[in-house]
N, C-alpha and C positions, 0 to 999 in steps of 0.2 A: 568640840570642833567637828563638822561636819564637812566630808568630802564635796568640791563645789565642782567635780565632774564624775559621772560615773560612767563606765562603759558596763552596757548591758548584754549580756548572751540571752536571746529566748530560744528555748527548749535547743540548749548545742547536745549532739548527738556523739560527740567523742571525748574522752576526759582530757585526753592529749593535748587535744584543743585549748582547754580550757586550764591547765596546769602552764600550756605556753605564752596564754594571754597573760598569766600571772606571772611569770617570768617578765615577762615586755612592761610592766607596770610597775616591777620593784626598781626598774630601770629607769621608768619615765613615772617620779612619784608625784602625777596630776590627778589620779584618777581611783576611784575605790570597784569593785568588781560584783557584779549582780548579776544572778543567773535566775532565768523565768524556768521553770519546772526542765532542768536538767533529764535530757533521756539518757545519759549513763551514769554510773556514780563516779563518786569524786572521791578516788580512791589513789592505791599507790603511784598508778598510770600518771596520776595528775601529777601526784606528788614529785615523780621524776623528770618528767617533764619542766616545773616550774622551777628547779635546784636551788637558787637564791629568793626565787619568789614565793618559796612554799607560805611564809608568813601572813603574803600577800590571799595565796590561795585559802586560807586558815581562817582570814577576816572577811572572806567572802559572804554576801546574804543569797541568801536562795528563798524565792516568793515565790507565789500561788497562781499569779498572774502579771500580767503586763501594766494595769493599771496600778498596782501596787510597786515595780519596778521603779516605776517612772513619778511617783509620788512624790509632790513636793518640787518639782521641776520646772523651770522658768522655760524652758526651751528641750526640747526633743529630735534630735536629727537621729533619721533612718540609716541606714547604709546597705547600697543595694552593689551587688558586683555587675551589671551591666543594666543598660536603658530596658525597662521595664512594659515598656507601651504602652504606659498611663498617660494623663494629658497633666501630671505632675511636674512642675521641673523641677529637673537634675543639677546638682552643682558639684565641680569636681574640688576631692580633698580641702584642696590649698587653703579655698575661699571659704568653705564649711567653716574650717579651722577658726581664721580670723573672727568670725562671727559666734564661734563657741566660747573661743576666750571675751570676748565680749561681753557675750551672756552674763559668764560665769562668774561676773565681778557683782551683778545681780542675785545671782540665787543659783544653786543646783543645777548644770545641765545632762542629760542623758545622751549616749551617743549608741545607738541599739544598732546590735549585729543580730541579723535570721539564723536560724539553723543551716548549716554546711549542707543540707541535699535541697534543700529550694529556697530560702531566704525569706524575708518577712512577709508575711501575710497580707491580701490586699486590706484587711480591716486595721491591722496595725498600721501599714504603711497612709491608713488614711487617718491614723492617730498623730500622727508626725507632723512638725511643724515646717520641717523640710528635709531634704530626701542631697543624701551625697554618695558619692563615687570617687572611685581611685581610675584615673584614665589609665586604659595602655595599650600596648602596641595592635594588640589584635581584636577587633569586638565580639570574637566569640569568645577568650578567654575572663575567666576569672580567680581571684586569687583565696589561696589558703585563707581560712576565718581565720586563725593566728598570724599571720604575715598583714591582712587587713588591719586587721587590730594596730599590728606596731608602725604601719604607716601612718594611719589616724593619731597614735600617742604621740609620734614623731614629727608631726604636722603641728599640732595644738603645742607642742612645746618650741619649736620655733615661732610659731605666732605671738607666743607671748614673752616680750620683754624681757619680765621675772617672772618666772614662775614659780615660786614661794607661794604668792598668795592664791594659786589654782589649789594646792594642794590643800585648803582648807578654809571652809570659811567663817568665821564668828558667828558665836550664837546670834539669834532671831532678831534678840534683842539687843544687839551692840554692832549693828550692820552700820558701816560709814556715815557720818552726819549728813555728808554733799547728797546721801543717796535718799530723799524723798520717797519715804513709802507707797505714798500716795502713787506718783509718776514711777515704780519699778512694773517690773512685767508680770502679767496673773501667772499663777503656776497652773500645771495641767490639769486640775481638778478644777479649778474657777476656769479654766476657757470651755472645760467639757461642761461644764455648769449653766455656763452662758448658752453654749448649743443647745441643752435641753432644755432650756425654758425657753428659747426662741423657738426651739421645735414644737413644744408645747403650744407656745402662743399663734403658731400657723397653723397647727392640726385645728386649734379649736374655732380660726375661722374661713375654716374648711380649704387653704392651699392646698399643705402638703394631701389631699385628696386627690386633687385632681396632677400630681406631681410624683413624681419619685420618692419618697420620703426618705431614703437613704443617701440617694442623689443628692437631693436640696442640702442634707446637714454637711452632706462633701464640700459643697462651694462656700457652704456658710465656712467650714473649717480653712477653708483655702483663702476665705475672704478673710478674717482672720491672720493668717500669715503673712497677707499684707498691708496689713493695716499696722499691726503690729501693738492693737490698745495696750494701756496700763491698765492697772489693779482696778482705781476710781474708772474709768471708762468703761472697762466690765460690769463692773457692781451698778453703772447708770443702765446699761440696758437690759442687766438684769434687771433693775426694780421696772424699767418701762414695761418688758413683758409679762410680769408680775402682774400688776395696775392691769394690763390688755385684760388676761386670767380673769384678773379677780371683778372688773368690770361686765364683761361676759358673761360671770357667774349670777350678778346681781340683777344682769337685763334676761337674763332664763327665768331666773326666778320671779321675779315682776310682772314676766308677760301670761297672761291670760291666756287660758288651755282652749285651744279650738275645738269647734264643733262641726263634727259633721255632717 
């Protein structure tokens, strides 16, 4: 049985933090706990910190990176403590929530908090499929990573119904009949999948040259979040720009070398 939400920490900076996230999680049991390269250890501090959640803290994974975090994840929502200035929209708690549990009857979702002195990275936060916030009274404040956390866990638990079934979902192979593999959502390696061979198929006839190349895969990405394809719809425009590739390949090779 695999956990069908995780809450991720990247690189949290205090164990405190992170012994209290685990606290708020033996509380609210929807969620299993992932931390991207930890810059303190996960030591007694934690320990006392989490008091009933040490278990929690115990069955914690700690990875190498973000894309390994997030592996396997039908959906990825950011969480930022206030408007960022990006041309991203923002959605607050409530509504995230509703559409986490959503997800989560599909596959895996990841719900990533930044480090406590700046928050997520503008490359992560362009890994996300969407970007949420806890509104509040004043737009300069923002709140403790552990307090964030238990809003978000307290959120996603009202949203759903029962939450039995967040807390875990059937293996791979024994996922709901109703639920047509075909029609579920690519997880984060097949949409990132999709970007690079779309990226691929533009570099080589010559867009992204005359473009942004970072830029362009941004919109691709955002175009994406609202499209919202399935697994089959991915895997179609991967094979299109496959075909593009490998046709390209064959008309290089074909054409006769000029002279000058």
């Amino acid at each position: 049985m695999s956990p069908a939400i995780r809450f991720v920490l990247v690189r949290p900076r205090r164990s405190g933090n992170v012994g209290a996230i685990a606290r708020v999680l033996a509380c609210f049991p929807v969620a299993e706990l992932v931390l991207v390269r930890p810059r303190a250890r996960i030591g007694t501090t934690a320990a006392r910190r989490a008091v009933r959640g040490v278990d929690v803290l115990d069955r914690r994974r700690e990875v190498a990176s973000f894309a390994e975090a997030v592996a396997g994840c039908v959906r990825i929502v950011g969480t930022i403590g206030r408007m960022h200035g990006g041309r991203e929209p923002v959605v607050a708690v409530r509504s995230s929530a509703a559409g986490i549990v959503a997800a989560a009857c599909s596959g895996p979702v990841a719900v990533v908090f930044g480090p406590e002195d700046h928050g997520l990275s503008r490359a992560e936060i362009g890994l996300c499929h969407e970007l949420a916030t806890i509104p509040t009274g004043r737009d300069e404040e923002s709140l403790n990573l552990s307090h964030a956390a238990a809003i978000f866990a307290y959120e996603i638990l009202l949203a759903a119904d029962d939450p039995a079934p967040l807390a875990a979902l059937p293996p791979r192979g024994r996922r709901r009949e109703r639920l047509d593999a075909e029609a579920e959502p690519p997880t984060a390696e097949e949409r990132e999948a999709l970007v690079s061979h779309v990226g691929e198929a533009l570099a080589a006839i010559g867009y992204l040259k005359a473009q942004r190349p970072a830029r362009s895969l941004a919109e691709i990405r955002k175009l994406l979040d609202r499209v919202a394809p399935t697994r089959r719809e991915v895997r179609l425009v991967r094979g299109i720009a496959r075909r593009t590739l490998g046709a390209l390949a064959r008309g290089l090779r074909g054409r006769a070398p000029t002279r000058s």
